[in-house]
VOVEX-736391 format. One line per 5 residues: number of its first residue (from 1); their letters; for each residue x, z, y of C-alpha. Coordinates in steps of 0.5 Angstrom, whole numbers, plus 500, padded with zeros to 3 digits. Layout:
# residues N
NUM = A = X/Z/Y | ...
This chain:
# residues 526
1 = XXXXX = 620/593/654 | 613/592/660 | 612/586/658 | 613/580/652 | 612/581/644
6 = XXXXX = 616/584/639 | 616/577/635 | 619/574/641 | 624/580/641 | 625/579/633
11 = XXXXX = 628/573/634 | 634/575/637 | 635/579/631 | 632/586/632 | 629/589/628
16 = XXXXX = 622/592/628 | 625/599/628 | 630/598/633 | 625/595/638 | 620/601/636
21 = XXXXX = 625/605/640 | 623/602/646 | 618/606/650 | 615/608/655 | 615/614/660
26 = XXXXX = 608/616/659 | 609/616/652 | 615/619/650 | 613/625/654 | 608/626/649
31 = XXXXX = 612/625/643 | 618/630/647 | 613/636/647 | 614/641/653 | 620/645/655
36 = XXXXX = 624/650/652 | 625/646/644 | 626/648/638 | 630/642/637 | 634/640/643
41 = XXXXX = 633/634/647 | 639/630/650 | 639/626/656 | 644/620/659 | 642/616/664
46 = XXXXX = 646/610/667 | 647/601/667 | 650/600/661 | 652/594/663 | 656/592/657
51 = XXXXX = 655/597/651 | 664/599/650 | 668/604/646 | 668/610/652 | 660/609/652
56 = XXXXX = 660/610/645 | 664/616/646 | 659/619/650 | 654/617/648 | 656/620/641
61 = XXXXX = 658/627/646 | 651/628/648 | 648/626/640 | 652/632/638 | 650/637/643
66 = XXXXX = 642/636/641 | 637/633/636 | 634/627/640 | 638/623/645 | 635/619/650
71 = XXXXX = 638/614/653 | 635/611/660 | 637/605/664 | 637/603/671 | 632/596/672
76 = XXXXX = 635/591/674 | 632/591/682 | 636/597/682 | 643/595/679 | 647/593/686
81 = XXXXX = 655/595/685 | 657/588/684 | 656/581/685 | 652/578/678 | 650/585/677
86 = XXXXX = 648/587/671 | 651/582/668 | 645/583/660 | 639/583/664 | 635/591/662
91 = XXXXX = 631/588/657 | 637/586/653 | 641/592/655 | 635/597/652 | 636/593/646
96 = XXXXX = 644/594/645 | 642/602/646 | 636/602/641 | 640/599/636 | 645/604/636
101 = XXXXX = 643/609/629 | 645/615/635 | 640/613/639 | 633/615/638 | 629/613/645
106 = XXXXX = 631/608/650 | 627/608/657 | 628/602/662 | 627/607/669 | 623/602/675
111 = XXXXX = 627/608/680 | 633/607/683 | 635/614/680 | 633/618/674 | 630/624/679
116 = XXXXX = 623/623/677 | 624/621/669 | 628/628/669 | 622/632/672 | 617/628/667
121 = XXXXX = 621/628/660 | 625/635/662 | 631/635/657 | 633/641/654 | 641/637/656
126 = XXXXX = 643/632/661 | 649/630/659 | 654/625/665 | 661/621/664 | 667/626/666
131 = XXXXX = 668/622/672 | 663/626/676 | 664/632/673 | 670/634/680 | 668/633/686
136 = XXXXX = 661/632/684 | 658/627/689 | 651/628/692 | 647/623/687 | 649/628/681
141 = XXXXX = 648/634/685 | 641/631/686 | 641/630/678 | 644/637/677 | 639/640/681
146 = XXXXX = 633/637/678 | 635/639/671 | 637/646/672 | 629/647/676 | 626/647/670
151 = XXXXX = 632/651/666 | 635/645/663 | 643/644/663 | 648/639/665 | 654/638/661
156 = XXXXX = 660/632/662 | 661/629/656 | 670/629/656 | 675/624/659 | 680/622/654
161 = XXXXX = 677/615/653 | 676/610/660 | 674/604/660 | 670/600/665 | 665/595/664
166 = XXXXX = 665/592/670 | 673/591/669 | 671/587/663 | 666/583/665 | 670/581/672
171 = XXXXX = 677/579/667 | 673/576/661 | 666/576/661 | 663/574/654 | 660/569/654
176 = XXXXX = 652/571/652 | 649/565/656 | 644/564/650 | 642/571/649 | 640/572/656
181 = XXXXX = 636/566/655 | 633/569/649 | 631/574/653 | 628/572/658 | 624/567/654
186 = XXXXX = 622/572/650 | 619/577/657 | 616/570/661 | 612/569/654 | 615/562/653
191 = XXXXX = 619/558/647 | 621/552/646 | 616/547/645 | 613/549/652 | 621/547/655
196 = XXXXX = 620/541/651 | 614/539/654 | 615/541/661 | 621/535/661 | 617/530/657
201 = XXXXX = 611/530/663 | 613/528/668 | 612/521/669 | 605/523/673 | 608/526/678
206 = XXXXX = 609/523/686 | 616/525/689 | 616/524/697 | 624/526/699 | 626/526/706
211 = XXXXX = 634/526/707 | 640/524/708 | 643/517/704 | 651/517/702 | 655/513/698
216 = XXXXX = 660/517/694 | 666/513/692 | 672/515/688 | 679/511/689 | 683/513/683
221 = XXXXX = 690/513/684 | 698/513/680 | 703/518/684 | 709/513/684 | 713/518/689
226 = XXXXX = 714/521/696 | 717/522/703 | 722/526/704 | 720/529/710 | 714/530/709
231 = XXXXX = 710/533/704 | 707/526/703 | 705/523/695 | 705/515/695 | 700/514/690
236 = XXXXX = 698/507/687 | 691/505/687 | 687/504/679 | 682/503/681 | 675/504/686
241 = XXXXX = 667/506/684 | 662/507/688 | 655/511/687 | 649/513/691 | 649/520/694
246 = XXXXX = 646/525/698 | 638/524/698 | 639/517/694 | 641/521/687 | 637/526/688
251 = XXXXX = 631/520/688 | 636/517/682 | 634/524/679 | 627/524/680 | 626/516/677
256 = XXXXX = 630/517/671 | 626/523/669 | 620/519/670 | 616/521/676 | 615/515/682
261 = XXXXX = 620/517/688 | 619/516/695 | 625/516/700 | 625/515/706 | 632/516/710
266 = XXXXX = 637/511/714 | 643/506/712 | 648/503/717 | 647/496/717 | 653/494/714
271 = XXXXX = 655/493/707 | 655/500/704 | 647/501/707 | 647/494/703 | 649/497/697
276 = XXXXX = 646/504/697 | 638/500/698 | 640/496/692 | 642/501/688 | 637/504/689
281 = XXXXX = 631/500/688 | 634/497/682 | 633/505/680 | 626/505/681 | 626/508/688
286 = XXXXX = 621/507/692 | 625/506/698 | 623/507/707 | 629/507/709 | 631/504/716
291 = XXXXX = 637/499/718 | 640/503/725 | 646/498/727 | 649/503/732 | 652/508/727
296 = XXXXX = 655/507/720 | 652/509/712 | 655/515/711 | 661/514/706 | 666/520/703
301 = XXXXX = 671/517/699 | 675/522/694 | 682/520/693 | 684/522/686 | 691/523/683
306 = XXXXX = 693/523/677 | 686/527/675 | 687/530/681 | 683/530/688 | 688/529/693
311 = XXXXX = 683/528/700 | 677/526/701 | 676/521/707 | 670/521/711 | 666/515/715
316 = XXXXX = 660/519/718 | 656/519/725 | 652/526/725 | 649/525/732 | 642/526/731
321 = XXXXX = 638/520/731 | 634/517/736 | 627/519/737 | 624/513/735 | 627/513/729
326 = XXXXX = 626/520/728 | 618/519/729 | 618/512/725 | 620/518/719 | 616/523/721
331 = XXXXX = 611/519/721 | 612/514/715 | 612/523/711 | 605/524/713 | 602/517/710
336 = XXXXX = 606/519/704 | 601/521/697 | 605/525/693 | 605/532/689 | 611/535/692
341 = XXXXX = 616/533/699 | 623/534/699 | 627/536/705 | 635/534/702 | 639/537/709
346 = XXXXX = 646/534/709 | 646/535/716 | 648/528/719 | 643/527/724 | 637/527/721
351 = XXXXX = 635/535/721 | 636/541/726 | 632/547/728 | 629/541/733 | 628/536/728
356 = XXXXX = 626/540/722 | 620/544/725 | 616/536/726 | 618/534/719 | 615/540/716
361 = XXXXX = 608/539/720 | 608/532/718 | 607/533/710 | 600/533/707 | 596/539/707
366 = XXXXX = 597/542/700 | 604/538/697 | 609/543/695 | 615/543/700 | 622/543/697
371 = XXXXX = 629/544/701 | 636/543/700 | 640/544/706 | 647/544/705 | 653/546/708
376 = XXXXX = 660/545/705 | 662/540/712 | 656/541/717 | 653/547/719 | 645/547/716
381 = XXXXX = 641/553/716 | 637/554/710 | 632/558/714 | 631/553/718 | 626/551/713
386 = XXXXX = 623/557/713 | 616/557/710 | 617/551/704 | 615/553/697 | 621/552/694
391 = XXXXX = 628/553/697 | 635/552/694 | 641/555/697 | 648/557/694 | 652/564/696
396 = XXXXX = 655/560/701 | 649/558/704 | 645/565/704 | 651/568/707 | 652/563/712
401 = XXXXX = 645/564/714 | 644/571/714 | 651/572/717 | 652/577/712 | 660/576/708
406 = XXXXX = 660/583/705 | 653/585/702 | 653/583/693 | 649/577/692 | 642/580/689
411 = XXXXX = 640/584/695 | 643/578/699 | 638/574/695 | 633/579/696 | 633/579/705
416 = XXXXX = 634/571/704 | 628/570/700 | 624/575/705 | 626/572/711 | 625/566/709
421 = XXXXX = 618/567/707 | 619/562/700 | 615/563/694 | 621/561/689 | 628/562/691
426 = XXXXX = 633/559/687 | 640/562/688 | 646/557/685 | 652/561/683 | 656/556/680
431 = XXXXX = 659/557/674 | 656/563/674 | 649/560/673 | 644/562/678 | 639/567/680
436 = XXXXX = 631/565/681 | 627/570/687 | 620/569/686 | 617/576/689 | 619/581/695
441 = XXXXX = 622/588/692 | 616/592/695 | 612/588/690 | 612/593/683 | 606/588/679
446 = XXXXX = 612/583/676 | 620/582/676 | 621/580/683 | 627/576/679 | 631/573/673
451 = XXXXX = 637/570/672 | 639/565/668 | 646/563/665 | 650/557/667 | 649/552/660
456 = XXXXX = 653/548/661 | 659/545/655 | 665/546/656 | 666/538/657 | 666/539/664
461 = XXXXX = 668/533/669 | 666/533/676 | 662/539/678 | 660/535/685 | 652/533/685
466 = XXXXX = 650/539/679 | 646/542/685 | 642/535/686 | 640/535/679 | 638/541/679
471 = XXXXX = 633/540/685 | 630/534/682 | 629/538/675 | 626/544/678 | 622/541/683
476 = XXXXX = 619/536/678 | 617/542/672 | 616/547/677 | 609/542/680 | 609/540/672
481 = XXXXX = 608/548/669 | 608/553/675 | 612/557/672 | 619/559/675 | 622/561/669
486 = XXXXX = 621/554/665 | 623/551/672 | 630/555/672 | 632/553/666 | 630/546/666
491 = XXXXX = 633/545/673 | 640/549/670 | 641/545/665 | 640/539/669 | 646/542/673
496 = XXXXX = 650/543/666 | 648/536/664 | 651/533/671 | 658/536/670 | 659/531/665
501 = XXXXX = 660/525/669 | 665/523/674 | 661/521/680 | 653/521/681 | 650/519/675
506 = XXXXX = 642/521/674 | 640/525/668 | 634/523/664 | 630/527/660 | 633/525/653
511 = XXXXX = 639/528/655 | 635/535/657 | 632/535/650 | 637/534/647 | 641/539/650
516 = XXXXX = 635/544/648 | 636/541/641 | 643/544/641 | 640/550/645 | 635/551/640
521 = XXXXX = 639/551/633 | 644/556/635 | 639/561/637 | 636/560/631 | 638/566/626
526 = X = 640/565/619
C-alpha cells in the first residue's frame, strides 16, 4: 500500500499481520537478501483480479517449491484487458493475497510488466500459470530471460484446475460495491463524518446553470388489445404526469440540496413553457429564463404499458436559436455571481461548436466550470467543452466523441480526459457505477483514477435522469470539499438515489444521509 493508514484498512476486517505483509519494493529487497539463498524465494506475478480455486492452486504450486513466496500485482493504470478492469481496485487485491497463510509478501508493481521488480528482488523461482508454458508468447519470454540472467529459473505451475476470473466477473459479478468503497475511503484518507458534512454544507453555495429546459411526462396506459394487420398494441390511458426536465431538474437538484440556483434557459410561450417556469420557481430557482414564440418548449412524452415504455413522443425544435437570444444568454451568464456554472448540453439549440466557444468566454474569471452534454437523440460532443473543470460523460458519449468503438473504457477515459484538458472527469458506466479521472497517466506523484461502484438499492424504478442528480450532487460537494473522492461518492449515490422515483424527482440531502447511514452501519464489523 503507497498511501492511507493501517486504522483505515483495519476497518474492512484485516489484521495487523495481514496488512504488515504489504510492502514496498525497496524494502523487501532488503529483508530478501541477495541471490543464490539458502532458502529459496519464490516469485508469481499477475492481477488477480478476483482470488479463485485455480489461483490457489497455483499459488499453493509455487508455495511448495520455496520457502518465501512473493506475490505481485499489476496497479491498476496498468490492468486493460477488459472494460471495468480490474474489477477489486489494487489496494483490495493486495489485501485478498496477504490474507492467505501461503503468502508471505504482496507487492503492488507501478510497471506495466514485472521485468524491472525481477531484476530488483531476483527470485530464486518464478513461477507462471500452465497456459504460457506452450507457445510461450513474447511477454513471458521477456519475463523468462530476466529470471534466468541472474541464474533464476522459471517453472509452470500444472493446468488441471482452469478457471477464469473474468468469466465470473462478466457472468456474475459479486456484489463487492461496499468493500470497494471502504477502500477507497481508506487510501484518500476520508471517513464518514467528512461525507456527512459534505452534504449537510451547501447551502452557502451559488450555482449558475445554463441549459436546455424539458418537460418530461409519462402517459401510463392499459393494453386492451390489438390490430391484426399490424403489430400494433390498443392501449387505455390511466393516467398522465408531468415534471421538470433537462437543465430544470438539475436546478431542481441544486435548490433542494440547499444552494441558490440561477438558470438561465428558454420556453416556448405555450402552456408547457408555463408550467416548467412555475414549477420552477415554486422550487426556489432563480429563473432568466426567455419566452420565444416561434418555437415550442421541448416536450418528451414516454408511453408506459402496463410497466412497460411502449415509445417516447417528442415536441422539439433543435435549430439553433437566434443570435439575439443567444447574446441576451451570454450576456445574462457574465453578470452572473456564482461558485460554479453549469453547462447542461441536451443539443436543442442552445449550444454547438459555435455557440459553446461564447458561453464558455462569458462566465466570471475563476467560477468553476462544469458540463453535461448529451447524446442519447441529438448529436453534442463533450469535447466541445474542452477546457471546463469538471465534465461528466457516459461510455457512449466518450466513444462518441473520440470516435473510438473498440478500445476498453479505462484507457478510453485516459485519452477523454487528455483531450479534454479537464481536471476532474467522471465517466458514468450505468449500473456499473463510474470511473473518476482526476490526473494524466504520465503524471506518477498520485492515482490518476478510482472507481466507484454503482450504490444504488435494489428498488429500482426509472433510471432516467440518475445522471442529473449526479451532476448537481458532484459539482456541489466537488466546489464544497475539492476533493474528487468525496464528490464521487456523493454524486454516485445521488444517482442511486434518483432511480427510485418514476420521473424527475429532486433528491435532498436527508435522503443522501440517510443512505450513508445504511452505508455506514454495514460496514461497520462486529
Amino acid at each position: 500500500m503507497t498511501t492511507g493508514s493501517t486504522d483505515g484498512r483495519r476497518h474492512l476486517g484485516f489484521s495487523e499481520q495481514v496488512i504488515s505483509k504489504i510492502i514496498d519494493p525497496v524494502d523487501l529487497q532488503s529483508r530478501l537478501g541477495s541471490f543464490p539463498r539458502v532458502d529459496p524465494v519464490v516469485m508469481c506475478h499477475g492481477t488477480f483480479d478476483l482470488v479463485h480455486p485455480g489461483h490457489l492452486r497455483h499459488l499453493a504450486y509455487a508455495k511448495s517449491k520455496g520457502s518465501i513466496l512473493v506475490v505481485s500485482i499489476t496497479t491498476d493504470e496498468h490492468v486493460t484487458k477488459a472494460n471495468m478492469r480490474p474489477y477489486v481496485p489494487e489496494e483490495l487485491r493486495a489485501l485478498n493475497l496477504a490474507a492467505l497463510e501461503l503468502v508471505d509478501f504482496v507487492v503492488v508493481d507501478k510497471d506495466p510488466n514485472p521485468i524491472s521488480l525481477i531484476c530488483a528482488l531476483q527470485p530464486d523461482i518464478f513461477v507462471k500459470g500452465y497456459e504460457y508454458g506452450t507457445n510461450i508468447p513474447p511477454k513471458t519470454a521477456s519475463e523468462k530471460q530476466a529470471v534466468e540472467a541472474f541464474g533464476g529459473r522459471m517453472l509452470f505451475s500444472p493446468g488441471d484446475f482452469v478457471l477464469s476470473s473474468s468469466a465470473v466477473i462478466e457472468n456474475d459479478p459479486p456484489k463487492i460495491g461496499l468493500e470497494k468503497l471502504l477502500t477507497l475511503m481508506q487510501v484518500e484518507g476520508i471517513n464518514f463524518a467528512d461525507l456527512y458534512s459534505a452534504v449537510q454544507n451547501l447551502s452557502g453555495l451559488s450555482v449558475t446553470i445554463i441549459g436546455d429546459i424539458i418537460v418530461d411526462s409519462i402517459t401510463s396506459t392499459s393494453v386492451i388489445g390489438g390490430y391484426r394487420k399490424t403489430p400494433t398494441p390498443s392501449v387505455r390511458v390511466d393516467g398522465h404526469q408531468q415534471f421538470v426536465g433537462g437543465a430544470g431538474i438539475v436546478a431542481k437538484h441544486i435548490a433542494a440540496a440547499g444552494a441558490r440556483v440561477n438558470l438561465i434557459s428558454v420556453i416556448g410561450d405555450d402552456e408547457l413553457g408555463r408550467f416548467a417556469l412555475a414549477d420552477l420557481e415554486a422550487a426556489g430557482v432563480t429563473c432568466n429564463i426567455q419566452v420565444v414564440v416561434d418555437r415550442p418548449t421541448t416536450h418528451k412524452n414516454a408511453v408506459v404499458a402496463d410497466g412497460h415504455r411502449l415509445v417516447r413522443i417528442d415536441t422539439v425544435e433543435n435549430r439553433t436559436l437566434d443570435f439575439e437570444v443567444l447574446s441576451a444568454m451570454q450576456a445574462d451568464l457574465a453578470m452572473s455571481s456564482a461558485d460554479a456554472v453549469v453547462f447542461s448540453d441536451f443539443r436543442h439549440g442552445i449550444f454547438n461548436r459555435v455557440t459553446v466557444p461564447d458561453f464558455m468566454a462569458a462566465v466570471p474569471e475563476g467560477v468553476f466550470t462544469v458540463a453535461d452534454s448529451q447524446v442519447a437523440s441529438r448529436w453534442g460532443n463533450i469535447l466541445d467543452f474542452a477546457g471546463c473543470d469538471l465534465i461528466t460523460p457516459n461510455e457512449q458519449e466518450v466513444r462518441f466523441a473520440l470516435g473510438d468503438q473498440d478500445s476498453v473504457i479505462r484507457p478510453l477515459g485516459s485519452a477523454l480526459y487528455d483531450q479534454a484538458g479537464c481536471k476532474i472527469l467522471m465517466l458514468k458506466v450505468g449500473a456499473r457505477g463510474m470511473l473518476t479521472f482526476r490526473d494524466s497517466l504520465a503524471n506518477a506523484d498520485r492515482r490518476s483514477f478510482f472507481t466507484v461502484d454503482a450504490l444504488a438499492r435494489d428498488n429500482i424504478a426509472d433510471p432516467v435522469g440518475s445522471g442529473d442528480a449526479l451532476l448537481a450532487y458532484a459539482t456541489l460537494t466537488q466546489v464544497a470539499t475539492k476533493n474528487e473522492a468525496i464528490s464521487s461518492i456523493i454524486g454516485t449515490i445521488a444517482a442511486g438515489l434518483e432511480c427510485e422515483f418514476e420521473g424527475n424527482i429532486p433528491v435532498t440531502p436527508d435522503l443522501v444521509s440517510k443512505r450513508l447511514r445504511e452505508l455506514e452501519t454495514a460496514s461497520e464489523f462486529s
